[in-house]
N, CA, C and O atoms as CSV, one atom per row, in Angstrom:
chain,resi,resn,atom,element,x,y,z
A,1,UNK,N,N,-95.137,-25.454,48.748
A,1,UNK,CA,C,-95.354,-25.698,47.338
A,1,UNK,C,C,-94.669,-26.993,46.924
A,1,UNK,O,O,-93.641,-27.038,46.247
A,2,UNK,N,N,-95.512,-28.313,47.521
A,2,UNK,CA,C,-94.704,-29.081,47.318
A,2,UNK,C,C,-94.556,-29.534,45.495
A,2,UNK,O,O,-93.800,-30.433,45.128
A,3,UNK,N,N,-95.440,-28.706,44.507
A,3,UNK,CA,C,-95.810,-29.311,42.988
A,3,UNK,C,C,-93.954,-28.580,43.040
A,3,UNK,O,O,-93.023,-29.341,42.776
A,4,UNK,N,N,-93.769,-27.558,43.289
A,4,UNK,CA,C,-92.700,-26.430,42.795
A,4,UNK,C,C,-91.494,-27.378,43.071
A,4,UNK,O,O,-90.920,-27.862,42.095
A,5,UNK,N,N,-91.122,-27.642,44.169
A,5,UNK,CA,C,-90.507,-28.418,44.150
A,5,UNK,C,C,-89.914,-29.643,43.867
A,5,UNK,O,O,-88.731,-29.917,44.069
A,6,UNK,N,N,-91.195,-30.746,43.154
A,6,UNK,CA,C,-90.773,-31.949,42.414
A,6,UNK,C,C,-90.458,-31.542,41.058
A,6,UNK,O,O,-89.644,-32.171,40.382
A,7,UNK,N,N,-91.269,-30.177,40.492
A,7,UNK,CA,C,-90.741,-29.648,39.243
A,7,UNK,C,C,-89.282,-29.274,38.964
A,7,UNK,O,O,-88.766,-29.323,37.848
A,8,UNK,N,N,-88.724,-28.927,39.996
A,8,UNK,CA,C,-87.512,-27.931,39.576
A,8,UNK,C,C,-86.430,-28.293,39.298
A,8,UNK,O,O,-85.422,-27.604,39.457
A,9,UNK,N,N,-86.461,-29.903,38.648
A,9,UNK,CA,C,-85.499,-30.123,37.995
A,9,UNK,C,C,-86.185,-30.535,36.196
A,9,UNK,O,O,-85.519,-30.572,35.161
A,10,UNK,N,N,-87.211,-30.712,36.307
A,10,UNK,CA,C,-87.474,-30.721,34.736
A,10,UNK,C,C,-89.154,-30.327,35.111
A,10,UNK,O,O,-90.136,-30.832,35.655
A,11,UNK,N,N,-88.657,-28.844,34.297
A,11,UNK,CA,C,-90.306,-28.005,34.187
A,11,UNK,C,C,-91.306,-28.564,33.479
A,11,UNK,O,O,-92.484,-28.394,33.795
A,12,UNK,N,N,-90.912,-29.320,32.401
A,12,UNK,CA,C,-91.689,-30.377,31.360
A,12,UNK,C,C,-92.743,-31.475,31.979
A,12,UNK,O,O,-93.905,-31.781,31.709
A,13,UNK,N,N,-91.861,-31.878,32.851
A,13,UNK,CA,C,-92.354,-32.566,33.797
A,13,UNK,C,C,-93.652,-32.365,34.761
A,13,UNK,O,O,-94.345,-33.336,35.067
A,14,UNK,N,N,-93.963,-30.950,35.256
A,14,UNK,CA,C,-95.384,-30.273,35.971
A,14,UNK,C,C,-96.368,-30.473,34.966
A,14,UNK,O,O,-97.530,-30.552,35.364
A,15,UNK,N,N,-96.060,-30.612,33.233
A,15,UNK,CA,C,-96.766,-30.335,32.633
A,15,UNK,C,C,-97.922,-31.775,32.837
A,15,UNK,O,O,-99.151,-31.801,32.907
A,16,UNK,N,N,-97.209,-32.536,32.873
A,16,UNK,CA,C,-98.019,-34.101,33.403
A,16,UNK,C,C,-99.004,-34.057,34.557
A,16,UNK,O,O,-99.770,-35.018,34.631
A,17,UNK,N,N,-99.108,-33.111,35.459
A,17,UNK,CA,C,-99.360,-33.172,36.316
A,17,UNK,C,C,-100.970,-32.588,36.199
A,17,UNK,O,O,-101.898,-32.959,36.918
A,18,UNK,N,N,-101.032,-31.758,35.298
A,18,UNK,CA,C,-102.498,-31.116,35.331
A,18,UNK,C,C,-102.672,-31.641,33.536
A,18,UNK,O,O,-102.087,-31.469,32.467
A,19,UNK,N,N,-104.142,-32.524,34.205
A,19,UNK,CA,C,-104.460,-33.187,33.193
A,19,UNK,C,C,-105.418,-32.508,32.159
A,19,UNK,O,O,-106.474,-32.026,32.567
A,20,UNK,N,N,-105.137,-32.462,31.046
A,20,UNK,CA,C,-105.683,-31.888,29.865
A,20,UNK,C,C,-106.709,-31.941,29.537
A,20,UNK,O,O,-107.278,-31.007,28.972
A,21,UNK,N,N,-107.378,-33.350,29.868
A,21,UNK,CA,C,-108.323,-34.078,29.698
A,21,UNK,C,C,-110.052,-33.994,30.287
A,21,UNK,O,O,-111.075,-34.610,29.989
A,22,UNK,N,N,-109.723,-32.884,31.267
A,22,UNK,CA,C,-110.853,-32.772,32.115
A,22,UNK,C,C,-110.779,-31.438,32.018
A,22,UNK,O,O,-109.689,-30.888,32.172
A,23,UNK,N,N,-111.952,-30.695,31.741
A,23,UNK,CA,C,-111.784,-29.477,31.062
A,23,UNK,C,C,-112.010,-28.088,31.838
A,23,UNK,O,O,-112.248,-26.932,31.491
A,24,UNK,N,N,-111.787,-28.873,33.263
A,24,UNK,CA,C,-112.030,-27.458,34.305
A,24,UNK,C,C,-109.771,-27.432,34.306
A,24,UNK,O,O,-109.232,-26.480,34.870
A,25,UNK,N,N,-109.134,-28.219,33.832
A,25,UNK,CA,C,-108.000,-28.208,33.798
A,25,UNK,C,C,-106.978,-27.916,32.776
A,25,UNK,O,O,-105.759,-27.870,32.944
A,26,UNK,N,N,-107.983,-27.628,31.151
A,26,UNK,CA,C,-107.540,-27.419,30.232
A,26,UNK,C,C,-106.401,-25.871,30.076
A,26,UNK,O,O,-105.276,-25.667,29.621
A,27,UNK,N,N,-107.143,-25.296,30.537
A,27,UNK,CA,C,-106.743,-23.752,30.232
A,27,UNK,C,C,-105.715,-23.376,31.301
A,27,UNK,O,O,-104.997,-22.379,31.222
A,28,UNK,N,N,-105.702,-24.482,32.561
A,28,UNK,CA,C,-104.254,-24.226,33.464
A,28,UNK,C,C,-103.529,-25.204,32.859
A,28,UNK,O,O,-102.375,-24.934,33.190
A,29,UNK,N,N,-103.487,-26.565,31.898
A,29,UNK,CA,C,-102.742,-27.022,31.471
A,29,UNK,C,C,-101.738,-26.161,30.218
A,29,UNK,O,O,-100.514,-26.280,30.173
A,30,UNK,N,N,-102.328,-25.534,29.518
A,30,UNK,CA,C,-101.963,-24.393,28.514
A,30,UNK,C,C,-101.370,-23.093,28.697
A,30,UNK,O,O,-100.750,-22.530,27.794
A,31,UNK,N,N,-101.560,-22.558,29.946
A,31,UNK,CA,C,-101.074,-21.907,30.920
A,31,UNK,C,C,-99.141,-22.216,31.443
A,31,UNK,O,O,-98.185,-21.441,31.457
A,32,UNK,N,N,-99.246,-23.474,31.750
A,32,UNK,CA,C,-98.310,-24.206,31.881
A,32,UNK,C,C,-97.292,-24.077,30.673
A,32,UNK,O,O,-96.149,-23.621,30.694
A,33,UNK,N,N,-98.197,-24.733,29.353
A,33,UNK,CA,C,-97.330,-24.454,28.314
A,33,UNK,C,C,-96.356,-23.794,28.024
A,33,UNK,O,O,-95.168,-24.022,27.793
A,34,UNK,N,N,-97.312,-22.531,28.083
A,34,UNK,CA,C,-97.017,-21.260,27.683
A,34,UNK,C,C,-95.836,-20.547,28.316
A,34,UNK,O,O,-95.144,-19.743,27.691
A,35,UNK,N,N,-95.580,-20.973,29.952
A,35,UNK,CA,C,-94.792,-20.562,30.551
A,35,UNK,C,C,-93.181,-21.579,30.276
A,35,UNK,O,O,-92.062,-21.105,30.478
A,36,UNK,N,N,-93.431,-22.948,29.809
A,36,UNK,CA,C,-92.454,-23.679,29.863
A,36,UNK,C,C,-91.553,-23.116,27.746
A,36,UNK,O,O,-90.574,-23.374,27.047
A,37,UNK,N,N,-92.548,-22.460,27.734
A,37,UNK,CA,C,-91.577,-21.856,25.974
A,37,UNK,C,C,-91.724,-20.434,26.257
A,37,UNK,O,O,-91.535,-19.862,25.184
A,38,UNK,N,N,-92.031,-19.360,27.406
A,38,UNK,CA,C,-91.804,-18.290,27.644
A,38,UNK,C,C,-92.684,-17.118,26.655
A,38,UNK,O,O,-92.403,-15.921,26.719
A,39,UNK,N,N,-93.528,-17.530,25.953
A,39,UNK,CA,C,-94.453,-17.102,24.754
A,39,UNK,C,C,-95.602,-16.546,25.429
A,39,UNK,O,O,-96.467,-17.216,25.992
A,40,UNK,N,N,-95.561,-15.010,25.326
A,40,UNK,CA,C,-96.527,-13.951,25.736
A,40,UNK,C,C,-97.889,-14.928,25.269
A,40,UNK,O,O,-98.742,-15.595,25.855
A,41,UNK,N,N,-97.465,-14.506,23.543
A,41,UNK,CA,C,-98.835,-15.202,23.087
A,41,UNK,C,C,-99.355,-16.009,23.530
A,41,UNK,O,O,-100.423,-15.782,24.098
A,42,UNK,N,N,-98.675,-17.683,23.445
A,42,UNK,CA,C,-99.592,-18.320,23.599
A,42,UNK,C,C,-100.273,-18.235,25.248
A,42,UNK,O,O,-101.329,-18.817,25.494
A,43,UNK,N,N,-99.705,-17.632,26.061
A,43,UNK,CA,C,-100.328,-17.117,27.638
A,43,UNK,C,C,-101.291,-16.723,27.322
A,43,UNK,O,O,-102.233,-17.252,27.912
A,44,UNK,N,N,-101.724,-15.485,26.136
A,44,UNK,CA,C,-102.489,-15.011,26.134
A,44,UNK,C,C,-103.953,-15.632,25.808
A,44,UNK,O,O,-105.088,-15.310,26.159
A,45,UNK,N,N,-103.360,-16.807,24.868
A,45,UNK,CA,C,-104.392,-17.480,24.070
A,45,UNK,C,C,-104.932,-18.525,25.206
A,45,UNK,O,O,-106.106,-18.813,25.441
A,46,UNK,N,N,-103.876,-18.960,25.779
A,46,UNK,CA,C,-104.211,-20.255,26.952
A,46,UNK,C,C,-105.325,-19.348,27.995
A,46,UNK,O,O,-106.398,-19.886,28.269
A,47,UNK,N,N,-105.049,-18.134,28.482
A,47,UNK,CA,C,-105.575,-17.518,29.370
A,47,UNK,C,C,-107.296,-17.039,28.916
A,47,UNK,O,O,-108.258,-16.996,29.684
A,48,UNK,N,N,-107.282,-16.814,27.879
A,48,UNK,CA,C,-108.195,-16.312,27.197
A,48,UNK,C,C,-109.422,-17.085,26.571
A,48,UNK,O,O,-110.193,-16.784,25.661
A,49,UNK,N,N,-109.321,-18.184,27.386
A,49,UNK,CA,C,-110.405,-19.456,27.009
A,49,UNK,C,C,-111.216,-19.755,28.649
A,49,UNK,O,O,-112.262,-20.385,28.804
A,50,UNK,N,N,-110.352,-19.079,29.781
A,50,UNK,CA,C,-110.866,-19.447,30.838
A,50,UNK,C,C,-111.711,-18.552,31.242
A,50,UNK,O,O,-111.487,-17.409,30.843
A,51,UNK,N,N,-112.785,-18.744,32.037
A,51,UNK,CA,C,-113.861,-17.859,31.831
A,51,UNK,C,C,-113.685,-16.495,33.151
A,51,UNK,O,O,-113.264,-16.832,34.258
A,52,UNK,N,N,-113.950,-15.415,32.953
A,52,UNK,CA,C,-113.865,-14.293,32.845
A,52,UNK,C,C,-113.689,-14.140,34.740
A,52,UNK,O,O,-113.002,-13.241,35.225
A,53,UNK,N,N,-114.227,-14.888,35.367
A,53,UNK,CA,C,-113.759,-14.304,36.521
A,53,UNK,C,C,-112.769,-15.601,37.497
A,53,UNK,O,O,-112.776,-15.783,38.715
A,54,UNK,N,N,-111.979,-16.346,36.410
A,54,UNK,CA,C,-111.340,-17.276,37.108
A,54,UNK,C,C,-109.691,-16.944,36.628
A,54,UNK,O,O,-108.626,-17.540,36.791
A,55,UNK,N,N,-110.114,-15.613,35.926
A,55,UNK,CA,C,-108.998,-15.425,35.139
A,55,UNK,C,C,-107.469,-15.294,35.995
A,55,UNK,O,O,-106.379,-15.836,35.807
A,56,UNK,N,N,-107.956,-14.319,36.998
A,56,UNK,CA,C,-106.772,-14.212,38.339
A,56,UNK,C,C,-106.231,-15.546,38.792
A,56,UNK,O,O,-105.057,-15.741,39.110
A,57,UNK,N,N,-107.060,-16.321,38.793
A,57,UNK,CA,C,-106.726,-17.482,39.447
A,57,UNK,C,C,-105.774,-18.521,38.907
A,57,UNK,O,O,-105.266,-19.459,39.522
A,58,UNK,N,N,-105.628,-18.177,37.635
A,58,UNK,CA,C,-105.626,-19.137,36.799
A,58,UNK,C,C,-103.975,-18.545,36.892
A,58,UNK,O,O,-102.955,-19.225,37.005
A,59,UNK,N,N,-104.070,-17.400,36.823
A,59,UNK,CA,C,-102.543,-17.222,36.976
A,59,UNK,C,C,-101.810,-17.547,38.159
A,59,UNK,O,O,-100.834,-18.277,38.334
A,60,UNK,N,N,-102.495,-16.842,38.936
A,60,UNK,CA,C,-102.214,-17.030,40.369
A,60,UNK,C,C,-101.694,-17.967,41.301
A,60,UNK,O,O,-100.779,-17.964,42.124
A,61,UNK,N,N,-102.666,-18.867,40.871
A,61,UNK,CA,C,-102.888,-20.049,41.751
A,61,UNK,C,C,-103.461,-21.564,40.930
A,61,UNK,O,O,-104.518,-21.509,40.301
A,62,UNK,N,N,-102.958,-22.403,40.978
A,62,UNK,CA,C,-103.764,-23.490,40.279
A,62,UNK,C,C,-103.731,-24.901,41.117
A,62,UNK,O,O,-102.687,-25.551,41.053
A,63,UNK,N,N,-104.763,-25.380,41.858
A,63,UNK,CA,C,-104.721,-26.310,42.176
A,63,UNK,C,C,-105.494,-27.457,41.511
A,63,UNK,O,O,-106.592,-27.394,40.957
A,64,UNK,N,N,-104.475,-28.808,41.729
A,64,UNK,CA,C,-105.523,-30.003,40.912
A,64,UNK,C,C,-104.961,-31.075,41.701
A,64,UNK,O,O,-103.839,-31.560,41.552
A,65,UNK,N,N,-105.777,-31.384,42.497
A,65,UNK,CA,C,-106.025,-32.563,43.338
A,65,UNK,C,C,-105.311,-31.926,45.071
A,65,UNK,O,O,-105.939,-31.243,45.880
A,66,UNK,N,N,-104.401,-32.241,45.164
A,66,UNK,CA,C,-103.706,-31.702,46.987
A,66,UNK,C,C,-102.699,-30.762,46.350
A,66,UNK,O,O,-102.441,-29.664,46.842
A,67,UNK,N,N,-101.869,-31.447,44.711
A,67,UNK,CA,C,-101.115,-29.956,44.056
A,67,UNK,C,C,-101.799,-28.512,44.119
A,67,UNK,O,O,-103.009,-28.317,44.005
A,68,UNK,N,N,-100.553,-27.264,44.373
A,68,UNK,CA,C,-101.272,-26.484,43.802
A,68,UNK,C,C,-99.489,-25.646,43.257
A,68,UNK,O,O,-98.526,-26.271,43.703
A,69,UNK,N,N,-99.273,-24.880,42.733
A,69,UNK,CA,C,-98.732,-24.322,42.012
A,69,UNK,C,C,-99.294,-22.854,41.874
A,69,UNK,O,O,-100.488,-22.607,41.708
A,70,UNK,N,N,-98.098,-21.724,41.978
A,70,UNK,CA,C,-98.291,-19.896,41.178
A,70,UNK,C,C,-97.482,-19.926,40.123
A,70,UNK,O,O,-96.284,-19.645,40.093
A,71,UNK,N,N,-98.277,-20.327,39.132
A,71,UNK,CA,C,-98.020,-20.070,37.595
A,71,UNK,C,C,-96.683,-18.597,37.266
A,71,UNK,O,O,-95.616,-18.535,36.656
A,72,UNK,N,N,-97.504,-17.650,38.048
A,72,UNK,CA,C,-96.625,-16.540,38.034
A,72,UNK,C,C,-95.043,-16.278,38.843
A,72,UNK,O,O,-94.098,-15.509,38.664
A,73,UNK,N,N,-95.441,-17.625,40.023
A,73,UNK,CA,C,-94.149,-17.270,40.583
A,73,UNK,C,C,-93.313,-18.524,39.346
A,73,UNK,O,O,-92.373,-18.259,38.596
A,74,UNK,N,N,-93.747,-19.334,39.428
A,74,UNK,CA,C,-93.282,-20.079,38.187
A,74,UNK,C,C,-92.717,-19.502,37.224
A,74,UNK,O,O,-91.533,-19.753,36.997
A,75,UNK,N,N,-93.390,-18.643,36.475
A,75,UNK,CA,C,-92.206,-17.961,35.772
A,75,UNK,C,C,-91.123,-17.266,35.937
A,75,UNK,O,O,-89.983,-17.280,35.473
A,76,UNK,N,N,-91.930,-16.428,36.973
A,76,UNK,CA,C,-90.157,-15.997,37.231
A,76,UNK,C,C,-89.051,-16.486,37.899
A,76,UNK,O,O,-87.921,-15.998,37.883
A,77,UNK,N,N,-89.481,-17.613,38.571
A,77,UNK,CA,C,-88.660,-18.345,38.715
A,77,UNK,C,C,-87.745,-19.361,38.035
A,77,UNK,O,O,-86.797,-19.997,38.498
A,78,UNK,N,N,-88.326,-19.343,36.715
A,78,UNK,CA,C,-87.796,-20.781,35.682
A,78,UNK,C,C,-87.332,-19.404,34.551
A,78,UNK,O,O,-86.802,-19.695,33.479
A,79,UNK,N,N,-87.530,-18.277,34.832
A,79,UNK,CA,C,-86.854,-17.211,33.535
A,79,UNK,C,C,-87.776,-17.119,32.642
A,79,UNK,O,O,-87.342,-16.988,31.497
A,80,UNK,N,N,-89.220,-17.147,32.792
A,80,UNK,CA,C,-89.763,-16.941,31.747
A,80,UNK,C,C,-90.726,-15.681,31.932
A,80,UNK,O,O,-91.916,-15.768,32.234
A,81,UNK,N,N,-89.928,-14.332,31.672
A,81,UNK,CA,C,-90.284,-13.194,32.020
A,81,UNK,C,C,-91.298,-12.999,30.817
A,81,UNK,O,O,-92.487,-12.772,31.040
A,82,UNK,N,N,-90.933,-13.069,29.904
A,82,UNK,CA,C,-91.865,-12.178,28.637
A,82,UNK,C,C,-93.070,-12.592,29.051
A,82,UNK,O,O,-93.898,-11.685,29.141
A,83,UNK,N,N,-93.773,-14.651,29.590
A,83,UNK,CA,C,-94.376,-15.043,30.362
A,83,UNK,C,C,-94.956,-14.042,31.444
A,83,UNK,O,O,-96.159,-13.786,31.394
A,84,UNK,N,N,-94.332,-13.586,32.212
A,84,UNK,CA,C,-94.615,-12.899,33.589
A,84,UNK,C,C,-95.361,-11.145,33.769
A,84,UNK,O,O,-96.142,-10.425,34.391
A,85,UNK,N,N,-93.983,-11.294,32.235
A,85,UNK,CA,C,-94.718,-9.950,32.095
A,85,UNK,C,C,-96.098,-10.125,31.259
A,85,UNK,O,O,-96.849,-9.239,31.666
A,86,UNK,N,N,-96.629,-10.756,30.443
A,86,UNK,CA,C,-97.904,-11.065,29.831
A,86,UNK,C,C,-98.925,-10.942,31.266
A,86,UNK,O,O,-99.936,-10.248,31.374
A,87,UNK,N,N,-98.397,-11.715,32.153
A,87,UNK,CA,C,-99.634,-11.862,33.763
A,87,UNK,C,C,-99.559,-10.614,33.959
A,87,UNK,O,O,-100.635,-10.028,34.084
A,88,UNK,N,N,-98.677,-10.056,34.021
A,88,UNK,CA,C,-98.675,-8.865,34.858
A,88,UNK,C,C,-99.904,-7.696,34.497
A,88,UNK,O,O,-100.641,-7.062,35.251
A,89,UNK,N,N,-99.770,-7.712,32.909
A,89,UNK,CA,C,-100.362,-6.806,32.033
A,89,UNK,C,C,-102.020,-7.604,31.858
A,89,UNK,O,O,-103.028,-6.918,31.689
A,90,UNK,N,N,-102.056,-8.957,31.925
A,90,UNK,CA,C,-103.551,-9.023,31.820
A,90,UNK,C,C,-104.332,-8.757,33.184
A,90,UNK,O,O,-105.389,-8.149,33.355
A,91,UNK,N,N,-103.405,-9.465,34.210
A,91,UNK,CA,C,-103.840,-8.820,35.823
A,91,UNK,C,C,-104.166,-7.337,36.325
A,91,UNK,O,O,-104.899,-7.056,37.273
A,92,UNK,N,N,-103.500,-6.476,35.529
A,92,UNK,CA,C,-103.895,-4.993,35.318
A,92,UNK,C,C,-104.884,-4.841,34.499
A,92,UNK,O,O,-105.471,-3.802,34.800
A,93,UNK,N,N,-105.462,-5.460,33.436
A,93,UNK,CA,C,-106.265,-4.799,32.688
A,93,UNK,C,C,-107.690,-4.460,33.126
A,93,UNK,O,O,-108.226,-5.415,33.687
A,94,UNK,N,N,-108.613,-3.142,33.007
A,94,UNK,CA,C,-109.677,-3.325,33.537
A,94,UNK,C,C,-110.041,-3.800,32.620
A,94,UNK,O,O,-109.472,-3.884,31.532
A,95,UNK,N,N,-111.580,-4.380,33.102
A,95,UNK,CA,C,-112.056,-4.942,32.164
A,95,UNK,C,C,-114.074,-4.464,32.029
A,95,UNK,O,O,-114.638,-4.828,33.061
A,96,UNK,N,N,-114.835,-3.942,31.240
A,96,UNK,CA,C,-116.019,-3.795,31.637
A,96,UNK,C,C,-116.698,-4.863,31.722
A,96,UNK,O,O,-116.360,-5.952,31.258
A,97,UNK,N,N,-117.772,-4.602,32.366
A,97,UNK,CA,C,-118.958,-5.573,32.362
A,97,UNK,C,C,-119.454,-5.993,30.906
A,97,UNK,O,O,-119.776,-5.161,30.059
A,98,UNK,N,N,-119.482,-7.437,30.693
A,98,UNK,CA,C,-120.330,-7.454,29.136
A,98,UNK,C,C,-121.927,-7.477,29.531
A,98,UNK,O,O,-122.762,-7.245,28.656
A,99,UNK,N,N,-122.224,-7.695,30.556
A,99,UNK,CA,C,-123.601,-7.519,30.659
A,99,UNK,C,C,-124.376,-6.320,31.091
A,99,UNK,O,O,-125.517,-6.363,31.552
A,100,UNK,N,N,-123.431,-4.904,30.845
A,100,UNK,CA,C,-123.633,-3.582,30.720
A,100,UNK,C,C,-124.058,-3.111,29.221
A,100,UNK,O,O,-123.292,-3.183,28.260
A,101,UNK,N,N,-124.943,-2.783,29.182
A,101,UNK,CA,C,-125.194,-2.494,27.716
A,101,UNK,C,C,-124.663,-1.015,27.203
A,101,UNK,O,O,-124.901,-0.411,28.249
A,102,UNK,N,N,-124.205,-0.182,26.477
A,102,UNK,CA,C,-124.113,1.045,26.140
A,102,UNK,C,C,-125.479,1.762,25.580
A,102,UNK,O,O,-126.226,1.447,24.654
A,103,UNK,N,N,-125.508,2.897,26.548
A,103,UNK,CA,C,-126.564,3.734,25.544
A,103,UNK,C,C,-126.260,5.614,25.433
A,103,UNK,O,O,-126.980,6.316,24.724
């Protein structure tokens, strides 16, 4: 993990690294955020824009360019549990099919 390691003296710093700007990178840039102020919410909100089956990943794992980074070990590694625990609980959630209709 070589991203983990140029980070771990200023977490602020990873945030540069995944660019905002290109929008398959938006929602792991926000992701990032979220973990560097420890805020369930905004995890939730950052997480909740990425589309429905990249969602694991997004926590999981994020690569952008030869970087890649675990968001989740990230938090708990930098103390940002309330963060960790938010993954934990959306990574559990089932979720139904929306293209199941009810009858």
């Amino acid at each position: 993990m070589n991203l983990k390691r140029s980070c771990k003296g200023s977490q602020t710093g990873c945030i540069g690294l995944f660019d905002a700007s290109k929008p398959e990178n938006f929602s792991a840039t926000k992701v990032m955020k979220a973990i560097n102020t420890n805020s369930a919410r905004a995890l939730r909100q950052a997480i909740a824009i990425a589309p429905r089956n990249k969602r694991a990943t997004e926590l999981l794992n994020i690569t952008v360019g030869t970087q890649s980074i675990s968001p989740f070990y990230w938090a708990i590694d930098s103390g940002s549990l309330e963060c960790a625990k938010a993954m934990i609980e959306d990574l559990l959630t089932i979720r139904a099919d929306r293209s199941m209709a009810i009858q």
